[in-house]
C-alpha positions, 0 to 999 in steps of 0.5 A: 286357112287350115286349123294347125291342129286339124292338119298336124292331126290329119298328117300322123293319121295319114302316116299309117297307111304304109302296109301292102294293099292286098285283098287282104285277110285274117280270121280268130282261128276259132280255135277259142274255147266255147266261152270266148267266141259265142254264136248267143250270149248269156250275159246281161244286155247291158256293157259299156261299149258295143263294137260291130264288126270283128276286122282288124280296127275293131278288134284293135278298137275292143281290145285296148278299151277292154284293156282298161277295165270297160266291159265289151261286146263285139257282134260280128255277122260272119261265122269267122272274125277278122273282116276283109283280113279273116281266114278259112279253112276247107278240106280236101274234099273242098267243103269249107269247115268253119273254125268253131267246128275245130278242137282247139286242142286236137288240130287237124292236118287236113285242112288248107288255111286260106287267107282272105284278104292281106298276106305281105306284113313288115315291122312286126317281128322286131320288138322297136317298130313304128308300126301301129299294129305292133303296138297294139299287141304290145298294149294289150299283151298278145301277139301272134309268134312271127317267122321272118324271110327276105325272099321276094320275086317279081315279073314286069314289063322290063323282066318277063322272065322274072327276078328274085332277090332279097329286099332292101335298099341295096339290092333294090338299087340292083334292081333300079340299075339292071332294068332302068339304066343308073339313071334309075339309081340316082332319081332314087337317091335324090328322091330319098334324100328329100323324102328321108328327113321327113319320116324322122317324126312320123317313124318317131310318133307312135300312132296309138298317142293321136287324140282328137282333142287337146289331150294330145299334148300329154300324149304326143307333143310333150311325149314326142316334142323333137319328132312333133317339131319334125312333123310340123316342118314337113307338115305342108309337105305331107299332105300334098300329092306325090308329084313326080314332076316336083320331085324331079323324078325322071326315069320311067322305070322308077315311076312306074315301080313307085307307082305299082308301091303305092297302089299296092300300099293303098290302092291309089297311084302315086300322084293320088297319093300323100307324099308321107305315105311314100316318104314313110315307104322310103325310109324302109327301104332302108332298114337295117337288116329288112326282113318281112314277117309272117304270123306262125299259124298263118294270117288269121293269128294276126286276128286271133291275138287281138280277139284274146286281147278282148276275151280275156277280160272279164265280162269281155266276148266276140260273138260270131253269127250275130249281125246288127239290125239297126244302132238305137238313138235315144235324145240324140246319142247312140244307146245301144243296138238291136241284133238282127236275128234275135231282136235282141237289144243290147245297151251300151253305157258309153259307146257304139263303134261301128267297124263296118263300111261307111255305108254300112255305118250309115245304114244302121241308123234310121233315117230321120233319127239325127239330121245333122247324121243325115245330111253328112250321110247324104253327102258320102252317100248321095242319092243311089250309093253309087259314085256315078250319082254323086256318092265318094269315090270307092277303091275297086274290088278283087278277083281271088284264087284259092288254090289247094295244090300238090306240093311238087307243082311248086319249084322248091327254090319259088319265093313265098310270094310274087308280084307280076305287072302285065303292062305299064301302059295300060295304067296300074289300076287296069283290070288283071294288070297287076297280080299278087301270088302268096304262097304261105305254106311255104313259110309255115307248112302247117297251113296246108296238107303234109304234101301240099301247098296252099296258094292265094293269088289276086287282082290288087284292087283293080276289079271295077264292080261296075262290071258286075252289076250284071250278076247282082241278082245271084248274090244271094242265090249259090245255086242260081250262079252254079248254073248261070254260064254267063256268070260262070264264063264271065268269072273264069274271064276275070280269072284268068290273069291271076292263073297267068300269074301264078304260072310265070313261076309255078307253069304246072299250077293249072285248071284241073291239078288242083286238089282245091279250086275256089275263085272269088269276085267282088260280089263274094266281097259283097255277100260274105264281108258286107262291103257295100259294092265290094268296096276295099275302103275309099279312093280319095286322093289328096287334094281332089277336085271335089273336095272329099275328105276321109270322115273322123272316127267320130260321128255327128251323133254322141257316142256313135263311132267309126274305125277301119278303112272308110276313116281318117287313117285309110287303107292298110293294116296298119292303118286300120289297126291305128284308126282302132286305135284313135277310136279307142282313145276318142272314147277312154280317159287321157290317163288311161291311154298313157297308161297303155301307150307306157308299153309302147317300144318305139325304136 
């Protein structure tokens, strides 16, 4: 029988992950002053905590124990922070122009900002949310400014041609009856009439109290005692499936478009997902007043607000081009690390947190340091990495355009963003099935050229790198893949869905009028995000055959830890924020994480 605590503990993590799953992106607009961000660094070797990797759960992770007066050091190998959520920029030459080359206070107006990963957020703006990344920004005193719309289109199987309407409830039973029948309607309002009650405790527990110890009860059970008893209720309930079947769910379109939700929220399908994490999507359909958000400046603010929660403190830095050559164990506990570049050893007093892929994390520990590590190793990992010799299962990669347009090749009256699903038949995981188009000048014109719109448009986790493999001997080689025809013809195949995509709603958007043309497949993933495989996080269902769980924040080896999307809380940004965040209290005080969570606003 399951241990009650374990199960209440894994419930609240899995509640996280309700943000839309994209090829998600965001970077420090490292328009941070020399001091902030450093490519070397002048301070002793020697802090309390070392984080390796810059993306959302590790910056989210540095900032709070920063917050408590701990000295942190976080090491990123990219030249941009933010992982899988960073952002870039390139000019209209189309030469990429890295941040620390920018004036933080002269801003240029030649450039587009691309993201390179995420670009739908919700519950953020509003200062009372149960989103887990927002309560960070409240924690640590920074936040990006947001700028709110309610404008979303979509083109499926049922509306080629395409509709456009605000979000919500209401409107989204519109949609339910004009392209599923009333059928549609009331499969709905049953499924949300069961689904409903069992968001009140999650929506009512904010993520940042989880502990994984028995502090809990100081900071969640006797904090949130009505919501706790919630969760308890529906706790067997949340960590099943969501069975369609046993929910009564009958109408085609309704699960076809809750099967395309969930894949987008986490990259799985709907009956490979928690029902929490859909009952949590349910009840915000419902919010009043529903209105998606965007970070003014563009998606890496997201990153640069948590990087300044982190640089502000004294004795505090993000330092960029410096990867990590192996983590340093020392009678069985994690001591520090040493740079790959320089050699350089850099000890931590109290921890070492690894924000990067799990086999990343893996791999900065030498083999034969810590059995205990290396048997769990063995059994995520297996003998190749690779799922078809017995490795966990990984989320498929992403195809990315980026485009740089005129600004008249976009109607004035497009939305923002646009989802197109080709078939349903073909299963909502097929290659190219499924395409996101996010046209984020059109909610803040500073991210592209006066007079012209950036665009980024991708496959929603649904490039099997299998596919790939082929071409793995020009990961590191720019020039050997310019010339590669196969790999050029190849990429332009993959491709073509998501400029098919983008015309559905801007047709004069083409091969060859773009002033800016970068495609991006999932060795870039690989080569520039160091994910193993170009892996997004890992495909574990709930209550899978084989037996695979998501591994804890904690490591078998003392003071070694993990967050981001290979963890417990799984894919998502809130949900890496809240694997940040549980990090961080696995390793700070009971006192001092109630003192942060007393900043919290919960709704």
């Amino acid at each position: 029988m399951a241990n009650p605590f374990h199960l209440l503990f894994a419930t609240l993590l899995c509640s996280a992950v309700v943000e839309p799953f994209a090829p998600s992106p965001i970077v420090s607009k490292v328009r941070h002053s020399p001091h902030s961000l450093k490519s070397t660094s002048s301070i002793e070797d020697e802090v309390d905590c070392i984080i390796i990797g810059s993306g959302i759960g590790g910056l989210s992770c540095a900032a709070l124990l920063a917050a408590t007066g701990r000295t942190v050091r976080v090491f990123e190998k990219h030249y941009e922070i933010g992982g899988c959520a960073h952002e870039f920029y390139v000019d209209m030459n189309g030469k990429t122009v890295p941040s620390s080359a920018l004036s933080k206070s002269e801003k240029r107006q030649d450039l587009f900002h691309f993201e390179a990963g995420p670009s739908l957020y919700s519950g953020l703006s509003d200062e009372r949310t149960p989103n887990p990344l927002k309560h960070i920004y409240q924690m640590i005193e920074e936040e990006p400014e947001w700028i709110t719309y309610d404008q979303w289109g979509a083109f499926l199987p049922e509306a080629p041609e395409g509709y456009q309407l605000s979000i919500g409830a209401e409107n989204f039973c519109k949609i339910l009856e004009t392209y599923g029948g009333k059928d549609a309607v009331t499969d709905w309002e049953l499924l949300a009439e069961k689904l409903r009650p069992m968001a009140g405790g999650i929506k009512g527990i904010p993520h940042a109290a989880i502990r994984g110890d028995w502090g809990i009860l100081l900071t969640l059970i006797l904090k949130y005692p009505m919501s706790f008893v919630n969760v308890l209720k529906y706790a067997p309930a949340f960590s099943a499936p969501f069975n369609l079947d046993q929910l009564g769910v009958k109408n085609a379109f309704l699960r076809n478009y809750l099967d395309m939700l969930a894949f987008l929220l986490q990259g799985l399908p709907a009956d490979e997902t928690l029902t929490v994490v859909m009952a949590y999507m349910v009840e915000d359909f419902f919010r009043e007043n529903a209105v998606m958000d965007f970070p003014k400046g563009g998606s890496g603010e997201l990153i640069s607000a948590l990087a300044r929660g982190v640089t502000k403190r004294k004795g505090c830095s993000v330092e960029v081009s410096t990867p990590v050559e192996e983590v340093l164990i020392e009678n069985g506990r994690a001591v520090g690390v040493k740079l790959a570049k320089s050699g350089r050893i850099v000890r931590a007093k109290q921890a070492v947190v690894s924000n990067a892929d799990l086999f990343n994390t893996y791999n900065f520990v030498p083999k034969g340091v810590h059995q205990i590590f290396d048997e769990e190793r063995n059994k995520f990992l297996g003998a190749t990495a690779k799922p078809e010799d017995g490795s966990v299962p990984y989320c498929k990669s992403f195809m990315h355009l980026h485009l740089g347009v005129k600004a008249d090749l976009i109607p004035e009256d497009a939305p923002p963003q646009w989802t197109v699903v080709q078939d349903w038949n073909k299963g909502i995981d097929a290659i190219g099935n499924v395409v996101v188009v996010s046209v984020g000048s059109k909610l803040d014109p500073s991210l592209a050229p006066p007079g012209y719109h950036v665009i980024h448009a991708y496959t929603a986790g649904n490039e099997p790198y299998e596919d790939w493999e082929q071409f793995e001997h020009l990961l590191d080689d720019a020039a050997a893949r310019d010339k590669d025809e196969a790999y050029r013809a190849f990429k332009d195949e993959r491709a073509q869905p998501i400029w098919d995509a983008i015309q559905k709603r801007a047709p004069a958007v083409v091969k060859g009028a773009c002033v800016v043309e970068q495609v991006a497949t999932p060795l870039t993933h690989a080569r520039f995000l160091s994910r193993h495989r170009g892996n997004y996080g890992l495909a574990i269902a709930p209550g899978n055959i084989e037996g695979w769980k998501f591994p804890e924040v904690t490591t078998p080896i003392e003071g070694y830890y993990r967050c981001g999307d290979s963890t417990t809380s799984g894919i998502g940004v809130p949900a890496v924020a809240s694997s940040g965040a549980v990090c961080a209290n696995s390793i700070m005080s009971v006192w001092e994480q109630l003192q942060l969570n007393s900043k919290i606003k919960m709704p």
